[in-house]
Steps between C-alpha positions, in 0.01 A plus 500: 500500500827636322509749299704486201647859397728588216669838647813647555468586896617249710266188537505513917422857532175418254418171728524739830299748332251204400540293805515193287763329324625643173682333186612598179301467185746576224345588157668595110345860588777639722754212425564515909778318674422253801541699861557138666630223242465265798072607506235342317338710240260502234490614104220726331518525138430847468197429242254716716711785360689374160638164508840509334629155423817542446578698894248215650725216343841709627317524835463090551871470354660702752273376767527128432794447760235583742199274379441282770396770713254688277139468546364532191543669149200659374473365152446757185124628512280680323304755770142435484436203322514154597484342166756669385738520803445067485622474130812707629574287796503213241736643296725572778491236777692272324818801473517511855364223621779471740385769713211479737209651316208730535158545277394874501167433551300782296156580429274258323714218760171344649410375147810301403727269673791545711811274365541412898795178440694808309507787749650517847320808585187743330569870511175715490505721222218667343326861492366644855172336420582150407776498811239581755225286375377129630666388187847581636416389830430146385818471356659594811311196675562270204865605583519416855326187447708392285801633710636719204663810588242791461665883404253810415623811322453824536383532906587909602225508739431365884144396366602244246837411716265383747276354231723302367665375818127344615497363146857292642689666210906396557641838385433839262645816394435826415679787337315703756658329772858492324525867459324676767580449895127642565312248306720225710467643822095565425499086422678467833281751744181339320584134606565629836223670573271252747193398329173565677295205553113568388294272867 
């Protein structure tokens, strides 16, 4: 599983600490410039915390030299709603419809369709709750059947790491992991540990 950071310390010192492969997830937050232009990469829109329009649409223009290598965009959402976060990906897919796309999946998700022939990849979004519930897990499958890329959000801890990695998700991030060397190297020691087998 890689894990997708958006951080100013230098991407292989965070995969050592990890012990898995790290990329760059760029978002209109901290307006951050690629460590490796040659490295594929992915896009947050930085709705989780405010979404700004106008640094999101600055972000894809001075990215869009590098397109063909970026995994997916994370559309505009609206954090904990479904409905809503739907009736925004409508209003946007067709403004950047060039670039590989992802669906924040949010809470309410199980009840409404997924727009599947539009998306290249879902990115788990959602409060603690919805995230870790059977209803985010069955998007994950629905994913990997489907052979969509499959990103979750907001993973600081070796519990849901390893969570999500049984689930088959492709990559996820964590500001957690971005900032701090212990959370990283906690992730690491966890997935090394051997795993007693109950006979």
């Amino acid at each position: 599983m890689i894990v997708l950071l958006d951080t100013c310390q230098p991407l292989a010192k965070c995969a050592e600490e990890l012990g898995t492969r790290v990329e760059q997830l760029l978002t209109p937050l901290t307006y951050r410039k690629p460590q490796h232009e040659e490295h594929p990469f992915a896009i947050d829109n930085g709705a989780f915390a405010n979404f700004d329009e106008a640094s999101f649409i600055r972000l894809l223009e001075r990215e869009r030299p590098r397109r063909e290598i970026c995994r997916f965009v994370a559309v505009p959402d609206v954090v904990g709603s479904a409905q809503r976060t739907l009736e925004v990906f409508a209003a946007w897919q067709h403004r950047i419809r060039e670039w590989p796309l992802a669906l924040v999946c949010q809470d309410g998700q199980e009840h409404l369709p997924i727009p599947w022939r539009d998306i290249a990849a879902v990115f788990i979004g959602g409060t603690t709750e919805w995230k870790m519930s059977l209803h985010a897990a069955a998007c994950i499958k629905a994913a990997k059947a489907i052979g969509k890329w499959c990103h979750v959000g907001r993973v600081n801890t070796p519990g849901r790491f390893e969570y999500f990695e049984r689930l088959g998700a492709d990559s996820v991030d964590g500001t957690g992991l971005a900032q701090y060397s212990w959370m990283r190297e906690a992730i690491h020691r966890a997935n090394n540990e051997p795993k007693l087998a109950l006979t």
